[in-house]
C-alpha positions, -999 to +999 in steps of 0.1 A: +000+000+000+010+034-010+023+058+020+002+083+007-030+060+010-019+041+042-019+079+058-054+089+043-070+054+057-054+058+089-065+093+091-103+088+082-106+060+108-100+089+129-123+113+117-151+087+121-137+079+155-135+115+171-174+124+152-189+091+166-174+104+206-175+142+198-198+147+232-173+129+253-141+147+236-114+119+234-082+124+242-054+127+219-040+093+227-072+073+228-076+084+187-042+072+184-048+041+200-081+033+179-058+038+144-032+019+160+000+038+158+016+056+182+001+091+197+035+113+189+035+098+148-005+102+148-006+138+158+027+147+128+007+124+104-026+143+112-013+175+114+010+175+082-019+164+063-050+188+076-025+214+088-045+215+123-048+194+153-079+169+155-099+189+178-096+217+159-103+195+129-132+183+144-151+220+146-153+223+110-175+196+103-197+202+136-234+213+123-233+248+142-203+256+121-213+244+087-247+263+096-232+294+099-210+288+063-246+281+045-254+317+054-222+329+043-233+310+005-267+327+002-261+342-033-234+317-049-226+346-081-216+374-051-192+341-037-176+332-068-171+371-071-157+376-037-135+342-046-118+352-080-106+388-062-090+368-033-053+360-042-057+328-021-082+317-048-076+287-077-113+292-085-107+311-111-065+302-117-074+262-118-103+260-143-118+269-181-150+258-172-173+227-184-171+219-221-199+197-230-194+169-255-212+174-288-249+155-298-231+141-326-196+127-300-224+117-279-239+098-303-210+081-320-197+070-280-166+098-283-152+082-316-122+098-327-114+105-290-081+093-280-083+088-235-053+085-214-063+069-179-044+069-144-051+056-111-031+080-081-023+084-046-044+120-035-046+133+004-076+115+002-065+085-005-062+067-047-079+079-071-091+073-111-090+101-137-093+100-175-082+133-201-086+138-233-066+165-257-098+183-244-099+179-211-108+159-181-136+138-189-136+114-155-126+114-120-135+089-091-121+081-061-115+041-060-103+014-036-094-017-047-128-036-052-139-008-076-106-003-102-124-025-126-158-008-120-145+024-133-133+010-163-164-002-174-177+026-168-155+043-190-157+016-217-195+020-215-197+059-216-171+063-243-178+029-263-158+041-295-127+060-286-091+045-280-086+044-243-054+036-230-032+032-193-009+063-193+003+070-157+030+094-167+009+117-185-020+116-157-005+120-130+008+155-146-026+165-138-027+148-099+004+172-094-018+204-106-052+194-093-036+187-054-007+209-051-011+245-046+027+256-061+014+247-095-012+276-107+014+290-136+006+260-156-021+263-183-059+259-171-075+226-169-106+224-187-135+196-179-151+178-207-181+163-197-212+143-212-244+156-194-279+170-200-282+205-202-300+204-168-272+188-153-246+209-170-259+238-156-257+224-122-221+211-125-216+250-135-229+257-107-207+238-084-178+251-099-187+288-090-186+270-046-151+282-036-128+263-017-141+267+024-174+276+016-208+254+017-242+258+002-273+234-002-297+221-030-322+246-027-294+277-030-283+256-062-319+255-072-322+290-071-288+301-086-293+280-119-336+298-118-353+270-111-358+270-073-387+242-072-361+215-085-343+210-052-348+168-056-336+170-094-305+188-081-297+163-057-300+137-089-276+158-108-253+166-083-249+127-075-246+121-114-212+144-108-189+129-133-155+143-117-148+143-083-133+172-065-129+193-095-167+195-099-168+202-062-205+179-053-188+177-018-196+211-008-233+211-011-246+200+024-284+201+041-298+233+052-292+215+089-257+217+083-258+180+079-231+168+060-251+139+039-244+116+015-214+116-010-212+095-040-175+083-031-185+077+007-196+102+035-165+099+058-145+111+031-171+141+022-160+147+062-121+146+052-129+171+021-148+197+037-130+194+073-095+195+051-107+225+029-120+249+058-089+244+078-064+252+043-090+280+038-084+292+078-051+295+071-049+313+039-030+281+022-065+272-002-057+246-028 
């Protein structure tokens, strides 16, 4: 097992630990003895990888907290604004935007489309991504029981085009999407196959910075169709690219976290690991 992934799965465990005890506040060493390393190498490993302690980790994903960040996201255009004029910002430095596939690629299952795929270490443990000379087109976050599934996938969504194993050129793209040194290098666009519906919701998410929170119904609204809050919730779990299309920042009004189509403690690790890089000036 990577080092990479052995820290992320060693550091979720712990997130679920300390939000299933947060009433009784565990100690430092009692998390370290339910991951099973020692309390001094727990606390570096934690704190090199959220760049806070646990505890502090742990108020950024209380409901109180993400309440008060929903409020913060009531108009999502005055956000992205606020976002692109912060220097801190790769909202606008990271991406080109969505560029939907064609009726006519859709059709033909993306023949003439040469894919290069990759499967990576991220912070948030391996992940699956596949580019085209166009852009992105898939991103997932796997473990081992579901390589093979995204492949399929793949295979099935883009029937026609010549996909082949690059990890050299991929994980070019890895080093931009996760490492905040790399914004000189040219934009990344995201090619996507979608309804317009959905497309316009995946714009939407884009426009969510780094830190910040909002809900279906303020998605709803943004994109002018306010009564579509369960359709919303559809497309956002359609979400073809992890991360990039951030899906993980829309939460319930409650400040609930909810479910995440690559698994709810790890919607946890995102937004807990984004708030406390956003705290600090240090956004991705």
């Amino acid at each position: 097992m990577d080092q990479e992934t052995y820290n992320y799965e060693k550091i979720a465990k712990a997130i679920e630990y300390i939000t299933e005890n947060a009433k009784r506040q565990p100690s430092l060493f009692e998390v370290a003895e339910e991951v099973s390393i020692s309390q001094f190498h727990f606390q570096r490993m934690f704190t090199e990888w959220a760049g806070v302690s646990p505890k502090k980790f742990l108020q950024y994903i209380t409901a109180d907290y993400l309440k008060n960040k929903i409020k913060e996201s009531t108009n999502l255009v005055e956000l992205a604004e606020s976002a692109g004029l912060s220097s801190q910002s790769r909202v606008y430095d990271l991406f080109t935007g969505i560029e939907a596939v064609t009726p006519q690629e859709y059709k033909t299952g993306g023949k003439g489309l040469h894919i290069t795929y990759g499967f990576h270490q991220t912070p948030f443990g391996e992940c699956f991504i596949a580019v085209t000379e166009r852009g992105i087109c898939a991103m997932a976050f796997v473990d081992e029981n579901s390589k093979d599934q995204q492949l399929i996938m793949l295979g099935k969504k883009w029937h026609f085009a010549t996909i082949e194993a690059n990890q050299v050129t991929t994980v070019n793209y890895i080093h931009k999407i996760f490492s905040p040194h790399l914004s000189s290098l040219d934009k990344l666009p995201l090619m996507v196959q979608g309804t317009n519906f959905q497309l316009k919701v995946w714009e939407a998410l884009l426009t969510i910075p780094q830190g910040a929170v909002t809900t279906y119904q303020q998605i709803a609204e943004s994109i002018g169709n306010p009564k579509a809050v369960r359709a919303v919730g559809t497309a956002v779990g359609d979400n073809p690219i992890a991360f990039l299309i951030p899906c993980h920042r829309v939460i319930r009004k409650e400040g609930i976290l909810g479910e995440y189509r690559w698994g709810s403690l790890r919607k946890k690790a995102l937004i807990g690991w984004e708030a406390a890089k956003t705290d600090a000036g240090l956004a991705l």
